[in-house]
N, C-alpha and C positions, 0 to 999 in steps of 0.2 A: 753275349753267348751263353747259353743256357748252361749249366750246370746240377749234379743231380748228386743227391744226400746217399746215406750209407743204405737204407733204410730201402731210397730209390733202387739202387744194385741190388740188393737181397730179393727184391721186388721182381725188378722185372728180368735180372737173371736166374734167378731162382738159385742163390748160393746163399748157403749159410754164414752166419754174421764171421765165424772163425775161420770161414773159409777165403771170405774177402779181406781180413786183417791178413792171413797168412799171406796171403798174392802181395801185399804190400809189403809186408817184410819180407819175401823173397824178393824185391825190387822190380816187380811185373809193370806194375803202374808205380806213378809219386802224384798223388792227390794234390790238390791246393787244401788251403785251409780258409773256411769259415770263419767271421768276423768272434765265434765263441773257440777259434783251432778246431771245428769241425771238420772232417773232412769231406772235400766237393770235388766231383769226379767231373773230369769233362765228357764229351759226345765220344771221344779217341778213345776215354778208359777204359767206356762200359764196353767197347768191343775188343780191347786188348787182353781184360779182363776173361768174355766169353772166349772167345780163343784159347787164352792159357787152361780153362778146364777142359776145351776140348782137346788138347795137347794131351795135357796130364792124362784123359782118361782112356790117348793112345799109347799111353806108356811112352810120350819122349821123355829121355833124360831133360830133368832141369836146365844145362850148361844150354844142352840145344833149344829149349823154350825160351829163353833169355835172347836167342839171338833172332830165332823166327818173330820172335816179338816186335825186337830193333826192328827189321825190317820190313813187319807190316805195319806199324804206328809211321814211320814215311810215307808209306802208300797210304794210308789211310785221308781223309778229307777232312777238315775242321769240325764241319756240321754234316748233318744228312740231306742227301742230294733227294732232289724231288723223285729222281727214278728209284732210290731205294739201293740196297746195296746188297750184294752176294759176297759169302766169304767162305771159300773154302779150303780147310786146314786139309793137307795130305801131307800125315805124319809132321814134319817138319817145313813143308811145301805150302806156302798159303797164297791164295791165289783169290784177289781184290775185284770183284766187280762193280762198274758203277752203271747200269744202264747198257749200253752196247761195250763199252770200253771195260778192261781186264787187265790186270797186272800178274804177273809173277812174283814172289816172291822168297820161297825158298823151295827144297827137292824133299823129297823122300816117300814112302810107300802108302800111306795109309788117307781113305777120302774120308772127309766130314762135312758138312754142308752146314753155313749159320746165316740167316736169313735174316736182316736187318729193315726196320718198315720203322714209320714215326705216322701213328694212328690220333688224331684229336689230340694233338700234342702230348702225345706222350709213345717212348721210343722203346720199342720192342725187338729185341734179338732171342732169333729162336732155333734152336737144333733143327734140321730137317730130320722128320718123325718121332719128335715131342709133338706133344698136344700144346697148342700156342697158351701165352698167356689169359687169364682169366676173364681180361678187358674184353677178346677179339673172340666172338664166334669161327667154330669152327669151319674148317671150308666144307663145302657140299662133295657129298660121297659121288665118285662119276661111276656111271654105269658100270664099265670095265679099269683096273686098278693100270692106271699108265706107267710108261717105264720110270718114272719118276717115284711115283707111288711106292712099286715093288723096290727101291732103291731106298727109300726113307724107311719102308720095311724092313729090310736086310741091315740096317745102321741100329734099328733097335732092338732088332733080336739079337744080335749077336753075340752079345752077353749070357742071354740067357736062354733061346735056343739057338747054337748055329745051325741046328741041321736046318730051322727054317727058314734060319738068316744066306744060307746058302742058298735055298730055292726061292727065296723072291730074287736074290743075285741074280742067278739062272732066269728068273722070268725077266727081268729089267736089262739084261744081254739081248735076249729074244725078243725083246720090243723096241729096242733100238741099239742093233747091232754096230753101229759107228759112232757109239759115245761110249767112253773106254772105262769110265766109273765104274761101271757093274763090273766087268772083266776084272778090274783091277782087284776088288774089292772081295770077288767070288776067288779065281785064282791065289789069292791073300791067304785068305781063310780057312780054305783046303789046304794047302800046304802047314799052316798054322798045326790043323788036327793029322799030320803025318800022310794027309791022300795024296803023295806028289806025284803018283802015276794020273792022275783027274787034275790036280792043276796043271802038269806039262801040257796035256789036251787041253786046260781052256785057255791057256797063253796062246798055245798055237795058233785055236782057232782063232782067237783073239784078233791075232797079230793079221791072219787071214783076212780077215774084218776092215782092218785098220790101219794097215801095212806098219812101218817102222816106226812105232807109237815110243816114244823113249823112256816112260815108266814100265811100259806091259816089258817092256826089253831088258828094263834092269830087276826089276820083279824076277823074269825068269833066268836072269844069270845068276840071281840067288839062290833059286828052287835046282838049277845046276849045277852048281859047288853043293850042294847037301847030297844030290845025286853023286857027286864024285865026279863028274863029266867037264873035268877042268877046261878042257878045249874050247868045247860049248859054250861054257860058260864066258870064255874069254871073247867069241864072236856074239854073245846075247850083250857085254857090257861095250864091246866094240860099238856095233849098231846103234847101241842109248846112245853114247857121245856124240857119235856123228851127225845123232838127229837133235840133239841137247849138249854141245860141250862146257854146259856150265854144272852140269851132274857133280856136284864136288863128289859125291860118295861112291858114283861110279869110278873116277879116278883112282880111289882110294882102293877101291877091292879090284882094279887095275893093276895097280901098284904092287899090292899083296899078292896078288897070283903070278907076276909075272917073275917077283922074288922067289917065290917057291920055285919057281920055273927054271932059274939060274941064270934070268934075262935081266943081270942087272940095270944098263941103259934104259929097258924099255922101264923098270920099275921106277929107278929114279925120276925120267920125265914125266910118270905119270903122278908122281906122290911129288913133286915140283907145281905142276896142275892143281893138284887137291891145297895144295897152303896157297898159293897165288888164289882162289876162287875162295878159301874161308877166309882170308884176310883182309879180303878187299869186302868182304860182307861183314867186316867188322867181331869178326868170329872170335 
């Protein structure tokens, strides 16, 4: 089984030397060691690895990185399958693809897309809307920019402009109004910079789109507790469950509103839910 140097990671994940020591002393990855104690990462690392930055650079707390971890290194495959592999981190949520087949593996709000391919032997993971590594020409510009496109667009402005990272959202909605990414993603963002009258309308439409999508649903039970519209928000985190009752975090802000509420029963069985669903995830 192949194996890759320190040298290899900096490489072709593009992280800094101090940045892969830290991943290992935070306990991300546990390398083997080289016949001189070097350390050799396996095929599982480098993606465990690219994951944890992309985590980090959605602001999860550590505790929770640690465990989205645990449970994408399960899913994960020893070596890289001939169809290639999609991974995409939402927030805490990573979701495994191998070819037509797709895993779950944990919840929470935020999409990122890492595109996994093994080119003339040699294994490249890459952001969707980074420029790939130096190896791989880049792809051919298409006529008109696909919803796909405007979506890798919106992942990398977002940092540095949202307003434009909003409106490729907006155009990657518009180009494929029943793939829930863009929504999620646009919706996010505006609410982020204080527009929650513009995110209420693109959840709605969203949801119009998509019907009872169970991220667009807890997304907007969020953006309704900040509204104050407790009710709402209790039939927006109602709906996610029902369509996902493995939501541990919808439970949890279940839990919390129904205590505010004076319901204690309903809050106990739901904060009951939330430690049954992290516990059994090894949380």
């Amino acid at each position: 089984m192949p194996s890759y140097s320190v040298r290899d990671v900096e490489r072709v994940l593009r992280l800094a030397p101090d940045t892969t020591r830290k991943f290992i002393r935070l306990g991300f990855v546990h390398p083997a060691r080289g016949p001189r104690r070097e350390y050799r990462f396996s095929f599982q690392d480098l993606i465990v690895l690219r994951t944890a930055r992309a985590l980090i650079d959605a602001k999860v707390p550590t505790k929770r990185i640690h465990r989205s971890l645990e449970s994408l290194r399960r899913d994960l495959p020893e070596s890289m399958p001939l169809s290639g592999l999609s991974i995409s981190a939402i927030g805490e949520h990573v979701v495994v693809r191998d070819g037509t087949a797709h895993r779950q593996v944990e919840s929470g709000q935020y999409l990122l897309g890492l595109d996994v391919s093994l080119e003339n032997g040699e294994l490249h993971v890459v952001a969707r809307g980074e420029e790939p590594p130096a190896e791989l020409p880049p792809p051919a510009a298409p006529d008109a920019p696909a919803a796909n496109d405007w979506f890798s667009r919106g992942l990398t402005l977002e940092d540095t402009d949202p307003d434009e990272a909003l409106s490729a959202y907006r155009h990657a909605a518009e180009a494929e109004p029943e793939t829930a990414a863009p929504w999620i993603n646009w919706g996010r963002l505006l609410h982020a910079q204080g527009k929650t009258g513009e995110a209420a309308q693109v959840y709605r439409k969203a949801l119009q789109h998509l019907g009872p999508e169970p991220l667009l649903l807890f997304n907007q039970g969020v953006l309704l507790e900040d509204l104050g519209e407790t009710r709402a928000a209790l039939e927006a985190y109602q709906g996610a469950i029902a369509e996902d009752p493995q939501l541990a975090d919808c439970h949890f802000n279940l839990a919390r509103l129904y205590e505010a509420l004076g319901k204690s029963q309903h809050a106990i069985r739901h904060l009951g839910q939330y430690r049954r669903l992290v516990n059994s995830d090894g949380r």
